[in-house]
C-alpha positions in Angstrom: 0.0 0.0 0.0 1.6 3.6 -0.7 0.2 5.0 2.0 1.8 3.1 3.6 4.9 3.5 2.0 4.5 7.3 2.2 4.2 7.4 6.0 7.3 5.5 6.4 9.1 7.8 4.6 7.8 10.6 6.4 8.0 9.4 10.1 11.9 8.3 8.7 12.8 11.3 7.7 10.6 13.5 10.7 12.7 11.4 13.1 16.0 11.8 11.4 15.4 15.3 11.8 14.5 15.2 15.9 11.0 16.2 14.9 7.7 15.6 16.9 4.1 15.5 15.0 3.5 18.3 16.2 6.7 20.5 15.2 6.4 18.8 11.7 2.3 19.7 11.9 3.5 23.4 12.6 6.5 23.7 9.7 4.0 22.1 7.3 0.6 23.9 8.2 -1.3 20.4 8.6 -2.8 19.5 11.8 -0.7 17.2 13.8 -3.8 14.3 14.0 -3.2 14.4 10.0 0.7 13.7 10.3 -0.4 10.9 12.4 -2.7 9.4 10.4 -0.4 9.6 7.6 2.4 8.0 9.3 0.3 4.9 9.8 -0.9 4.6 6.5 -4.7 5.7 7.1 -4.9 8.5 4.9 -4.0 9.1 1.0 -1.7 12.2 0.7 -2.6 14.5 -2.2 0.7 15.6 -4.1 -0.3 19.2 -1.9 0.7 17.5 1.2 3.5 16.0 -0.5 5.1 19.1 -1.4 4.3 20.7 2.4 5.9 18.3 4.3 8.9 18.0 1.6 9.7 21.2 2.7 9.2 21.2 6.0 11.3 18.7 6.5 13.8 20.2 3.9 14.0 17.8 0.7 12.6 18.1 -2.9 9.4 16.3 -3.5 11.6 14.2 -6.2 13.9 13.0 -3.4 11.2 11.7 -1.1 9.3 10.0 -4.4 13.1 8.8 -5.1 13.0 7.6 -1.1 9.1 6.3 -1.1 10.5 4.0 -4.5 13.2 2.0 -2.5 11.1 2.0 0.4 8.6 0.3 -1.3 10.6 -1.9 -3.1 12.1 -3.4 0.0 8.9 -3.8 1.2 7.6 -5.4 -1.6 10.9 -7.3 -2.7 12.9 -7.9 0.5 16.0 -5.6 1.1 18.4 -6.3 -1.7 
């Protein structure tokens, strides 16, 4: 599931940062419920919220497509 995928990403890249929900909820301008619900997978993230929390967490949308693509093939393929 991408959603999946996506909130893996995210919560990866939120923590590599030292980021809470809610700092990344603030720096994005999405409620901090949302980043949750992203994060496990339960919501679809339009390619709006893409580009918001790309740059609040300082990284081009490509990289974290780039990011969400090996994530998902690991998941999908086992790690190479």
């Amino acid at each position: 599931m991408e959603e999946r995928t996506f909130g893996a990403v995210m919560q990866e890249l939120r923590k590599g940062k030292g980021l809470s929900q809610e700092e990344l909820a603030f720096r994005s301008g999405l409620d901090r419920t949302y980043i949750s619900l992203l994060e496990r997978g339960l919501r679809v993230p339009t390619i709006a919220t893409l580009f918001k929390v790309s740059a609040a967490l300082d990284i081009r949308p490509e990289e974290f497509i780039a990011r969400m693509n090996v994530q998902y093939q690991n998941e999908n393929h086992g790690a190479a």
